[in-house]
C-alpha positions in Angstrom: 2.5 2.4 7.5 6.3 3.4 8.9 5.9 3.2 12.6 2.9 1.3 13.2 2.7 -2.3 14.3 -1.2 -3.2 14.3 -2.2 -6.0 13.3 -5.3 -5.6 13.8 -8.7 -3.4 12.5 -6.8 -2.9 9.0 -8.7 -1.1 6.3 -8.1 -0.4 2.8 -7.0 2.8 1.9 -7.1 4.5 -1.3 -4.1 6.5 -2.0 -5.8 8.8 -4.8 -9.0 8.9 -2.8 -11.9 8.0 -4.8 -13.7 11.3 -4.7 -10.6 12.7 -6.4 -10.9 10.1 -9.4 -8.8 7.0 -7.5 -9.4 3.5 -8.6 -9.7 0.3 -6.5 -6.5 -1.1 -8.7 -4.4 -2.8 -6.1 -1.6 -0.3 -6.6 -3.7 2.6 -5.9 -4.3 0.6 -2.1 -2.6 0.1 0.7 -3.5 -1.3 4.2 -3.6 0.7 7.1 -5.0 0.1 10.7 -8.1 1.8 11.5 -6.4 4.3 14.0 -4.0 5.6 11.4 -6.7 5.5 9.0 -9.2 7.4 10.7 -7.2 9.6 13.2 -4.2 10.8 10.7 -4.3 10.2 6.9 -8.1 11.6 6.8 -7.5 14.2 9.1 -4.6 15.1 7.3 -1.6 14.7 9.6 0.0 11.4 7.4 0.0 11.4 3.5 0.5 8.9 1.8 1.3 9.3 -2.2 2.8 6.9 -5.2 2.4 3.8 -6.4 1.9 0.2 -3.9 3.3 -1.7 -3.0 6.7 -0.8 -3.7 6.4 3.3 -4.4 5.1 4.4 -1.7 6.2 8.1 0.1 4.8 8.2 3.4 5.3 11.8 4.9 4.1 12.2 8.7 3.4 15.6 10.0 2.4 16.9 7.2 1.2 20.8 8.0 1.2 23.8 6.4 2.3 25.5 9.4 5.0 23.4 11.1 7.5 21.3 9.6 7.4 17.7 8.6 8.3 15.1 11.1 9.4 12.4 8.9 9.5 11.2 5.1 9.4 7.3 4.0 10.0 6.1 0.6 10.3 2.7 0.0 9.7 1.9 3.5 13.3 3.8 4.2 13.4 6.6 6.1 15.1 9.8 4.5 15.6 13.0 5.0 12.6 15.2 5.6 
């Protein structure tokens, strides 16, 4: 994930989450560590959408009330 530098605690994460019909096909997965896991992409602050490794759109901040913070694609950030 853009930003993060852990090492550590990584889980898979499914980015079509199984209980909306994702597979465990490596490009529906990516790695994440347990923090940004847990405490933003399932609670909703970080989505993650595409195709891993290499189509990947990251989006951080994501809220229907305030505007996003940031947008990754490819691992580059671009305009948000």
């Amino acid at each position: 994930m853009p930003g993060c530098g852990s090492r550590w605690n990584l889980h898979v994460h499914h980015i079509t989450f199984r209980s909306q019909g994702g597979t465990d096909e490596p490009e529906n997965e990516t790695t994440v560590c347990i923090s940004c896991h847990q405490r933003a992409i399932h609670k909703g602050y970080i989505r993650v959408t595409g195709s891993a490794p290499g189509d990947l759109v990251w989006e951080m901040g994501v809220s229907p009330i305030h505007p996003q913070i940031a947008r990754y694609v490819n691992g580059l950030r671009v305009a948000a």
